[in-house]
Biopython code that builds the backbone (N, CA, C, O; Angstrom):
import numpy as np
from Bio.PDB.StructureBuilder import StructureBuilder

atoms = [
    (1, "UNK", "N", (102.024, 116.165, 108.186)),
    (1, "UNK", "CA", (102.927, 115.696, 107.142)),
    (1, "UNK", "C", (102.251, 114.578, 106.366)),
    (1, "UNK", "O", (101.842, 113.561, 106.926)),
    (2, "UNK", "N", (102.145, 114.799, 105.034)),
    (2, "UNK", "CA", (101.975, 113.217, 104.508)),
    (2, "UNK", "C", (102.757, 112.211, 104.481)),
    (2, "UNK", "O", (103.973, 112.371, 104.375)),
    (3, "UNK", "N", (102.290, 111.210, 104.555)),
    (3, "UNK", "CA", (103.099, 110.212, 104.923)),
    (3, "UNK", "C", (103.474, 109.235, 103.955)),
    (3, "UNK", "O", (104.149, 108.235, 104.196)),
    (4, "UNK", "N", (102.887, 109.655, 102.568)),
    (4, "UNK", "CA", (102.858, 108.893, 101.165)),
    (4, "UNK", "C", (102.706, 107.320, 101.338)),
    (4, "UNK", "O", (103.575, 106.471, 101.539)),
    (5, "UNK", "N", (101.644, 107.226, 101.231)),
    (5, "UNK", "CA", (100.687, 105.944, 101.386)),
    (5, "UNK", "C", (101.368, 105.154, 100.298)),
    (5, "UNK", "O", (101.853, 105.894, 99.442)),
    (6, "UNK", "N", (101.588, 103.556, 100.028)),
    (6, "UNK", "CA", (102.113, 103.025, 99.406)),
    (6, "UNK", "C", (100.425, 102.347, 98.551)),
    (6, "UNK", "O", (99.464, 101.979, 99.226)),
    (7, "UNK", "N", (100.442, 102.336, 97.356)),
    (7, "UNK", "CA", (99.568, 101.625, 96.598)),
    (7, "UNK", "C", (98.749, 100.131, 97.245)),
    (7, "UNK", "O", (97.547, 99.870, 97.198)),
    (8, "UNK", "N", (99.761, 99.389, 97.782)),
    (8, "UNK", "CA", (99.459, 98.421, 98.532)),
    (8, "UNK", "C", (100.457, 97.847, 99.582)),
    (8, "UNK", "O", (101.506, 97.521, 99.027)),
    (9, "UNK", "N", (100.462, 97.590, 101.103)),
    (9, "UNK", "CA", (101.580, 97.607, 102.141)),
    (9, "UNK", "C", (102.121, 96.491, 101.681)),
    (9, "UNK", "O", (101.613, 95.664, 100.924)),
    (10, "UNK", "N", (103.446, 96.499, 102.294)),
    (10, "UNK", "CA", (104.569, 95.313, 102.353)),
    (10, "UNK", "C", (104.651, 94.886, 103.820)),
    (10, "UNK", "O", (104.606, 95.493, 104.890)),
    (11, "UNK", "N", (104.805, 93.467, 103.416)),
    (11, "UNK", "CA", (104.949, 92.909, 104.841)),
    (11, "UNK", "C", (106.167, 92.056, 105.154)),
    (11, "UNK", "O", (106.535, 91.157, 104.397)),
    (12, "UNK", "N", (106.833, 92.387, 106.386)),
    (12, "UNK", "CA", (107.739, 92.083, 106.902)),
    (12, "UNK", "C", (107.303, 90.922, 108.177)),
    (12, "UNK", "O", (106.291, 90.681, 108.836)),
    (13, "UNK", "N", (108.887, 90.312, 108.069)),
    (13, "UNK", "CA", (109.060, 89.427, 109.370)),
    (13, "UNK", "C", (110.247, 90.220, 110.637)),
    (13, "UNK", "O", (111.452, 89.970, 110.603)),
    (14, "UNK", "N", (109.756, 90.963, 111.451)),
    (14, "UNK", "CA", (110.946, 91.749, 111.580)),
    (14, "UNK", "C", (110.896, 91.026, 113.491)),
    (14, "UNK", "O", (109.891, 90.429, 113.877)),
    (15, "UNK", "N", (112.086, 91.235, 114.394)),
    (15, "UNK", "CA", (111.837, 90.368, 115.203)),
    (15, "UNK", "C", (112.009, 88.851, 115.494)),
    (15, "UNK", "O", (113.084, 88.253, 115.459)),
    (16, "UNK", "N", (110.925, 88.373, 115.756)),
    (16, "UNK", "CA", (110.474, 86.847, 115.698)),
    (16, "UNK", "C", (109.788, 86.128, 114.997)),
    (16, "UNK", "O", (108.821, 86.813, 114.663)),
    (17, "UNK", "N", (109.682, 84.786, 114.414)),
    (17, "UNK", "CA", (109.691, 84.415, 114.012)),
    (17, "UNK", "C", (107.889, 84.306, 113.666)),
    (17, "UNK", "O", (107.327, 83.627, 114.525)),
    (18, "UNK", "N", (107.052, 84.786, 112.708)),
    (18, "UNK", "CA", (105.775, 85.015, 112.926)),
    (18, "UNK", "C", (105.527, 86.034, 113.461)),
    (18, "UNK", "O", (104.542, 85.885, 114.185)),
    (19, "UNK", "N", (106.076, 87.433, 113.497)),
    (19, "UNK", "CA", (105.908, 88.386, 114.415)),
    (19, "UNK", "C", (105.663, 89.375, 112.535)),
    (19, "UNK", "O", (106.537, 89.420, 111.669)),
    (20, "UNK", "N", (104.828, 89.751, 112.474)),
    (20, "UNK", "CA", (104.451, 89.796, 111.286)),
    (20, "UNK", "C", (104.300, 91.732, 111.106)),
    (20, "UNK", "O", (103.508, 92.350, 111.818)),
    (21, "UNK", "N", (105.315, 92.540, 109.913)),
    (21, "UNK", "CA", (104.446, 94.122, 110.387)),
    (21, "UNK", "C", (104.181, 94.320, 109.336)),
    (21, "UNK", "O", (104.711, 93.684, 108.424)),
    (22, "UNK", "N", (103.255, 95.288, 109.122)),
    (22, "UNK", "CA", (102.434, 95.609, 107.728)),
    (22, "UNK", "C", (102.806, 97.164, 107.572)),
    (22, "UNK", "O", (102.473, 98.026, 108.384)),
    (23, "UNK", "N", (103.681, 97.428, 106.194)),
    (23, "UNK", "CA", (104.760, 99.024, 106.223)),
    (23, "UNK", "C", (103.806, 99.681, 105.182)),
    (23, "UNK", "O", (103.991, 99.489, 103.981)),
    (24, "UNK", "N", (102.991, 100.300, 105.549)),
    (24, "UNK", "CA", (102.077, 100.511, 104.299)),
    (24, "UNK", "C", (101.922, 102.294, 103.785)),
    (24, "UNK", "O", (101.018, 102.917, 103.230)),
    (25, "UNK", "N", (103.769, 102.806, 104.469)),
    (25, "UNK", "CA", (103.991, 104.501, 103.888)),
    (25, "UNK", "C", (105.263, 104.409, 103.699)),
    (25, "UNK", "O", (105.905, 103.489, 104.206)),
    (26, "UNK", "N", (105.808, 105.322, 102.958)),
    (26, "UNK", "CA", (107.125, 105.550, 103.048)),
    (26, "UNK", "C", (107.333, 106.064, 104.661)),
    (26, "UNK", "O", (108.105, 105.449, 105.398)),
    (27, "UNK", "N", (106.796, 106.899, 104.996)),
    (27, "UNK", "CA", (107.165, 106.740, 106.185)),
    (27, "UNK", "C", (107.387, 106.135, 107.576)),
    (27, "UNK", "O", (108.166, 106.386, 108.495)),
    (28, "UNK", "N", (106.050, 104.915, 107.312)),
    (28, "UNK", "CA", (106.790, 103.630, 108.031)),
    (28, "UNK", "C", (107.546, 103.065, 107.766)),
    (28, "UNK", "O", (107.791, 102.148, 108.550)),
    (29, "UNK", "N", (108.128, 103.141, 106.953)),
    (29, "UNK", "CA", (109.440, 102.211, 105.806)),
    (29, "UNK", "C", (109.976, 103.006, 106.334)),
    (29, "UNK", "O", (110.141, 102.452, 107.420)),
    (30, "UNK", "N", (110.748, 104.672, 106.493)),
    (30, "UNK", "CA", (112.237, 105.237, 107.018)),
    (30, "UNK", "C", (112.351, 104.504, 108.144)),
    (30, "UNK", "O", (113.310, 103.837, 108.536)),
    (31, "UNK", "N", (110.491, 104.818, 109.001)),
    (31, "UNK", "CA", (110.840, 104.773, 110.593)),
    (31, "UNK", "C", (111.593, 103.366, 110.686)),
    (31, "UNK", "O", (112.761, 103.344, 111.076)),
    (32, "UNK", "N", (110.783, 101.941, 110.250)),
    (32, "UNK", "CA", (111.111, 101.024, 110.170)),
    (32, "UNK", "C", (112.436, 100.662, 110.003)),
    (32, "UNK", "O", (113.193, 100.563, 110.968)),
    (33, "UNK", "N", (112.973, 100.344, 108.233)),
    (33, "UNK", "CA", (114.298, 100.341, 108.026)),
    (33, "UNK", "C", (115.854, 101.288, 108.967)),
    (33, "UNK", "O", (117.036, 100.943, 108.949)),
    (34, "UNK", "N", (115.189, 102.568, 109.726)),
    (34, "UNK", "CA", (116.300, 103.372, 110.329)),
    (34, "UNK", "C", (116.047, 102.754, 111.653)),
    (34, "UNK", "O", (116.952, 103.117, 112.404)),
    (35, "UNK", "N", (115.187, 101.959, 112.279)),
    (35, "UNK", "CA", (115.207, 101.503, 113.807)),
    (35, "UNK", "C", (114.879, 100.497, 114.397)),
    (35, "UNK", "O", (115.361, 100.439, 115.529)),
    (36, "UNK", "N", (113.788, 99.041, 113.901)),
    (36, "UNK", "CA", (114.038, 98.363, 113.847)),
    (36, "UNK", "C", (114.541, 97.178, 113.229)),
    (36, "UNK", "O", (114.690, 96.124, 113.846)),
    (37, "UNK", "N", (114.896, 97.389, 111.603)),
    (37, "UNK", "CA", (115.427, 96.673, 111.047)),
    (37, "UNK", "C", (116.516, 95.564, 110.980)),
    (37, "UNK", "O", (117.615, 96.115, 110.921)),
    (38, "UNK", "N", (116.632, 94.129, 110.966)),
    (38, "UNK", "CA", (117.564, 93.416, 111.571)),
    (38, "UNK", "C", (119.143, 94.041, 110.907)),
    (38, "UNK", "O", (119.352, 94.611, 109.836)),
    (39, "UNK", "N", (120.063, 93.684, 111.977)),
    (39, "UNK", "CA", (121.480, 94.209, 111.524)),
    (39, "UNK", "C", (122.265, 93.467, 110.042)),
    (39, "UNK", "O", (123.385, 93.652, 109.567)),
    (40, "UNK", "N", (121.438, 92.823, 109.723)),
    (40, "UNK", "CA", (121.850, 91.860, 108.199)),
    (40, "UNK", "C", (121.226, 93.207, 107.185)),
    (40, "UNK", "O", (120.232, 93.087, 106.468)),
    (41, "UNK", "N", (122.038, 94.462, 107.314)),
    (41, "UNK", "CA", (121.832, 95.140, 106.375)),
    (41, "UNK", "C", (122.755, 95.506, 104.991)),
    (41, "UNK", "O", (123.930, 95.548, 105.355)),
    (42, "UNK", "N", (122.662, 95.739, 103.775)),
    (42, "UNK", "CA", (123.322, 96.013, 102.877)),
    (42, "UNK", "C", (122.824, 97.308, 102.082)),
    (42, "UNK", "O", (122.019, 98.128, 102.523)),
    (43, "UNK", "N", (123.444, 97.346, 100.837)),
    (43, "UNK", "CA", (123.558, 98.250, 99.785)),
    (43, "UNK", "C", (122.225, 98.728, 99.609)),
    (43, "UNK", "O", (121.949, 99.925, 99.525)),
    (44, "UNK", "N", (121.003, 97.355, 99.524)),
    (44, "UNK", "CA", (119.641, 97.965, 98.921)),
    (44, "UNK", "C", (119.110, 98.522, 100.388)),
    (44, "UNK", "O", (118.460, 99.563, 100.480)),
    (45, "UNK", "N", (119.471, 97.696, 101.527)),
    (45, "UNK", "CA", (118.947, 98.964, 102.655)),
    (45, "UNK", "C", (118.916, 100.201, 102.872)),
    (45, "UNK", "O", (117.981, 100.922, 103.221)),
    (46, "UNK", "N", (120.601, 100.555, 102.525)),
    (46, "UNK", "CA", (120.751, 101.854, 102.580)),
    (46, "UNK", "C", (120.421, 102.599, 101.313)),
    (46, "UNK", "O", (120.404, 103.810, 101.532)),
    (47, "UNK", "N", (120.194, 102.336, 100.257)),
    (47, "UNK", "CA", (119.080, 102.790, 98.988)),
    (47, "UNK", "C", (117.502, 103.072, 99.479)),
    (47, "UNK", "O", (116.986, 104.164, 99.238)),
    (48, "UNK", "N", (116.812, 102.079, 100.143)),
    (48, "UNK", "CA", (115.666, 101.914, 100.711)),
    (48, "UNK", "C", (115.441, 103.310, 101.782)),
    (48, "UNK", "O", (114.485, 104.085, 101.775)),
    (49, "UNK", "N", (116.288, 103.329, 102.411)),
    (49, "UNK", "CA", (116.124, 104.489, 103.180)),
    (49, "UNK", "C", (116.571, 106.019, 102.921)),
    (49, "UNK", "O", (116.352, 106.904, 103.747)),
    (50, "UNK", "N", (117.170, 106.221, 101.784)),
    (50, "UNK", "CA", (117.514, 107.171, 101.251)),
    (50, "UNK", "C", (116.874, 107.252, 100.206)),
    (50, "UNK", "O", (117.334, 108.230, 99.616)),
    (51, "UNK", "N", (115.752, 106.618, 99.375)),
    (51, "UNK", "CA", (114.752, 106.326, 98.747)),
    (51, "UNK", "C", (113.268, 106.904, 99.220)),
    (51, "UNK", "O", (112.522, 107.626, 98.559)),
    (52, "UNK", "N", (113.086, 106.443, 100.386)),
    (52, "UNK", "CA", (112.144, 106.636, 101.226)),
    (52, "UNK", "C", (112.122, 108.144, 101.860)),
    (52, "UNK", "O", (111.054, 108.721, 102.062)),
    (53, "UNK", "N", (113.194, 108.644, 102.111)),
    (53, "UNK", "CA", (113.327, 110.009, 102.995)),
    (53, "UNK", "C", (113.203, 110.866, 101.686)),
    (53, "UNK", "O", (112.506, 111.864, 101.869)),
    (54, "UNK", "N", (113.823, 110.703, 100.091)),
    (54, "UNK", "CA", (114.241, 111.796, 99.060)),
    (54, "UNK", "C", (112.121, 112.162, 98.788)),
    (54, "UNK", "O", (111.387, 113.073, 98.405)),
    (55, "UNK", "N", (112.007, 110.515, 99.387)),
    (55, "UNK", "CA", (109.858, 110.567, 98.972)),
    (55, "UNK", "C", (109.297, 111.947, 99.950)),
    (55, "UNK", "O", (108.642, 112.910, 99.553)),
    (56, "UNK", "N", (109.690, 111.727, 101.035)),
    (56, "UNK", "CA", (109.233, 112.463, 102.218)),
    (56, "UNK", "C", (109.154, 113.498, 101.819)),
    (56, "UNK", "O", (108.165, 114.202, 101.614)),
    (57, "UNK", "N", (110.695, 113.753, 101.608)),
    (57, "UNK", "CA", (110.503, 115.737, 101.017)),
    (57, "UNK", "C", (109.976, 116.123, 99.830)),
    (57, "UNK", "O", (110.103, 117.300, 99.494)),
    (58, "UNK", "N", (109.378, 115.314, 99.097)),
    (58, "UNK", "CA", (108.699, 115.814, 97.773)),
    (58, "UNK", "C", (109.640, 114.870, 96.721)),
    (58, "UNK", "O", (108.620, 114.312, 96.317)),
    (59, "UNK", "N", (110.493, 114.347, 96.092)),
    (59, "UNK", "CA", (110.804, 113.867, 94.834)),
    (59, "UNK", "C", (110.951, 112.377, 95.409)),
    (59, "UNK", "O", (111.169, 111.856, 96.502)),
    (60, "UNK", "N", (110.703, 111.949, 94.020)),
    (60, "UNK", "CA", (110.497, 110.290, 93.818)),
    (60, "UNK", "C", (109.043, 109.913, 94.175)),
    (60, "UNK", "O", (108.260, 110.655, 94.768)),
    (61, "UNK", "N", (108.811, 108.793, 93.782)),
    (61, "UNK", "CA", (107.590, 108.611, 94.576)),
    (61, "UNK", "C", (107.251, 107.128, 95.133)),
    (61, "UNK", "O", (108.194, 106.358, 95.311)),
    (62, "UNK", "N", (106.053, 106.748, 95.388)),
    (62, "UNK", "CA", (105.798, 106.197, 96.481)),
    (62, "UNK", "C", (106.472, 104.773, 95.854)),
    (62, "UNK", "O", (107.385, 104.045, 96.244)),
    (63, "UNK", "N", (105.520, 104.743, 94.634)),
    (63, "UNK", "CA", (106.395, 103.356, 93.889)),
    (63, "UNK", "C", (107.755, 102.929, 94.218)),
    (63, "UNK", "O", (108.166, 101.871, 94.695)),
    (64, "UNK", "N", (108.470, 104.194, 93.786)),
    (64, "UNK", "CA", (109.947, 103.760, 94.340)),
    (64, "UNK", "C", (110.298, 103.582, 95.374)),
    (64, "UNK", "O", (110.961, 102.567, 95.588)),
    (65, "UNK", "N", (110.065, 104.293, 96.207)),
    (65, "UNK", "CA", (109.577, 103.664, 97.802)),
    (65, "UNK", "C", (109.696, 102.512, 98.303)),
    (65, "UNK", "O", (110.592, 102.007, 98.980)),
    (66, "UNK", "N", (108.366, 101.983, 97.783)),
    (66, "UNK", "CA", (107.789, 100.773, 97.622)),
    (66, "UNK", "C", (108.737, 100.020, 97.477)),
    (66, "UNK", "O", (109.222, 99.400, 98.424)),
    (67, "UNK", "N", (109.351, 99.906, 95.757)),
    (67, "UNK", "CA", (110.285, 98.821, 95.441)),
    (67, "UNK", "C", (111.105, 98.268, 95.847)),
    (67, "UNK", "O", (111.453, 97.088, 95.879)),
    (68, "UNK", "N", (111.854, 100.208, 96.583)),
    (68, "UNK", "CA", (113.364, 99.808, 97.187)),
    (68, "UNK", "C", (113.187, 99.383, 98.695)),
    (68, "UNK", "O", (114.209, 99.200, 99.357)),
    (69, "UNK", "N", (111.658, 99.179, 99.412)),
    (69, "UNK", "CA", (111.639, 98.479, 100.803)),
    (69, "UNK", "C", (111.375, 97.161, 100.110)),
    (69, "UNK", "O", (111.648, 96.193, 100.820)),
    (70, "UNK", "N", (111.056, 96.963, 99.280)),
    (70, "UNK", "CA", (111.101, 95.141, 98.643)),
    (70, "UNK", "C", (112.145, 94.855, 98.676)),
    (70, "UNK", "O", (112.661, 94.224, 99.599)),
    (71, "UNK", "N", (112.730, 95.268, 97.633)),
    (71, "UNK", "CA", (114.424, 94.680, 97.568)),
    (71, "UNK", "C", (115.022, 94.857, 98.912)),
    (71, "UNK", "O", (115.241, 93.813, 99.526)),
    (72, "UNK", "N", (115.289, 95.830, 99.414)),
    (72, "UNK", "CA", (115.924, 95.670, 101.069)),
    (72, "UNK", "C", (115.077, 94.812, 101.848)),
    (72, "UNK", "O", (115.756, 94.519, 102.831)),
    (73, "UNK", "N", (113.705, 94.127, 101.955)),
    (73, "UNK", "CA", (113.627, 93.167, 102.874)),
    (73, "UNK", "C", (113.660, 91.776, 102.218)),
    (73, "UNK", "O", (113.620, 90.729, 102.864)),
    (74, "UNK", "N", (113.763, 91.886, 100.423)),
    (74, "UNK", "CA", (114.758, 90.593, 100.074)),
    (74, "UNK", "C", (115.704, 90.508, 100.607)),
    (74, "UNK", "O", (115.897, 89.453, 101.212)),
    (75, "UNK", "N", (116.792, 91.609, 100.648)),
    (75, "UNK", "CA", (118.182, 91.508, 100.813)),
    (75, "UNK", "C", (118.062, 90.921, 102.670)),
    (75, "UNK", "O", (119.127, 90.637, 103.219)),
    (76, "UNK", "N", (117.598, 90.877, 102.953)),
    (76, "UNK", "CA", (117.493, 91.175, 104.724)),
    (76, "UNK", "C", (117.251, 89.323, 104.795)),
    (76, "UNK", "O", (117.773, 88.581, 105.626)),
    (77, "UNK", "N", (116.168, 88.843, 103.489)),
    (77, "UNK", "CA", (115.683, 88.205, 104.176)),
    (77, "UNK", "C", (114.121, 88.200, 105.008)),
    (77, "UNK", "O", (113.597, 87.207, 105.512)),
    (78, "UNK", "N", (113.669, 89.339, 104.990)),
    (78, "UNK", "CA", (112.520, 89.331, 105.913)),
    (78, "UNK", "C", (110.711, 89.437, 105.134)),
    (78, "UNK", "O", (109.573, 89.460, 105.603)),
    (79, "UNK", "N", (111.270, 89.474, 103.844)),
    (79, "UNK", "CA", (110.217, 89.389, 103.072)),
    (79, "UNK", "C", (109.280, 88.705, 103.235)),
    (79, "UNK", "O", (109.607, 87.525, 103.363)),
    (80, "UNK", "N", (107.336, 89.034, 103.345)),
    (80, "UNK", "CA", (106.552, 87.956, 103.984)),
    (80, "UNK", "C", (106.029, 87.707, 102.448)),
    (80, "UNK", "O", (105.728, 88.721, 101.818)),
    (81, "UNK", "N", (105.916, 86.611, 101.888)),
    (81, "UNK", "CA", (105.160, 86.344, 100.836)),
    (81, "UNK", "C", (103.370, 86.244, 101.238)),
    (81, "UNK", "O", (103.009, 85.866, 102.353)),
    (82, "UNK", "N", (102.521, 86.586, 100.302)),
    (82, "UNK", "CA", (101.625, 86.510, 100.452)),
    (82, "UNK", "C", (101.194, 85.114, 101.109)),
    (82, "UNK", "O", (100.491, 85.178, 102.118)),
    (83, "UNK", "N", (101.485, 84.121, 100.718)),
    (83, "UNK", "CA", (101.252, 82.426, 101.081)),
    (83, "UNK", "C", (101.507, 82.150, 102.397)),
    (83, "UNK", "O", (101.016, 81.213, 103.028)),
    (84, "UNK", "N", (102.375, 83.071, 102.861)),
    (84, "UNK", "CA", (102.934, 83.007, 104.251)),
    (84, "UNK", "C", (101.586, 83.439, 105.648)),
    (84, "UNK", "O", (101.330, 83.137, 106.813)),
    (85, "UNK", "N", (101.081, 84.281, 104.580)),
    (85, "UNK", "CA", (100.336, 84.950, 105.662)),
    (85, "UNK", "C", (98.827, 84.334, 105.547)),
    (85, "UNK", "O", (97.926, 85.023, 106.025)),
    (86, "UNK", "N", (98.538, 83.258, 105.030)),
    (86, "UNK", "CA", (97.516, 82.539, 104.894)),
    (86, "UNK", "C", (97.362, 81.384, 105.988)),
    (86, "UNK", "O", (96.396, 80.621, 105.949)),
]
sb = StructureBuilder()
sb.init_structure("model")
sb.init_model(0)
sb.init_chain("A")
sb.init_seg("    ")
for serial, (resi, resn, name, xyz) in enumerate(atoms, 1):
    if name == "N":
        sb.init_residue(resn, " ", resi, " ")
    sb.init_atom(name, np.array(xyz, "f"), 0.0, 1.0, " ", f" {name:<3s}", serial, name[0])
structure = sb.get_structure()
């Protein structure tokens, strides 16, 4: 299966505090967002993952993907800024 590689990964704080993961497919983004994702979920989560799966089977693409695991790990909170990881 392809796994539609994202242009460049997103990084999450998912867990603990410095516990750092690097989501760099749509399909680590379903697996991710559908199982370990913290329970502070909303609207763009469930976009994010129904975003991510419409990628899997062929429409949309990775970009959007991409975007909508940004905005859901704004919404979450778990967003790693680049500065962070320096």
């Amino acid at each position: 299966m392809d796994t539609k590689v994202f242009e460049a990964p997103v990084v999450v704080e998912l867990g603990h505090v410095g516990k750092f993961r690097s989501i760099a497919s749509a399909q680590e983004a379903a697996e991710c967002l559908m199982t370990v994702w913290p329970l502070n979920r909303g609207p763009r989560h469930h976009l994010a993952v129904e975003t991510c799966l419409e990628v899997l089977e062929g429409s949309g693409s990775t970009v959007d993907a991409r975007h909508a695991l940004v905005e859901a790990a704004r919404e979450s909170d778990v967003l790693v800024s680049d500065d962070r990881l320096h």
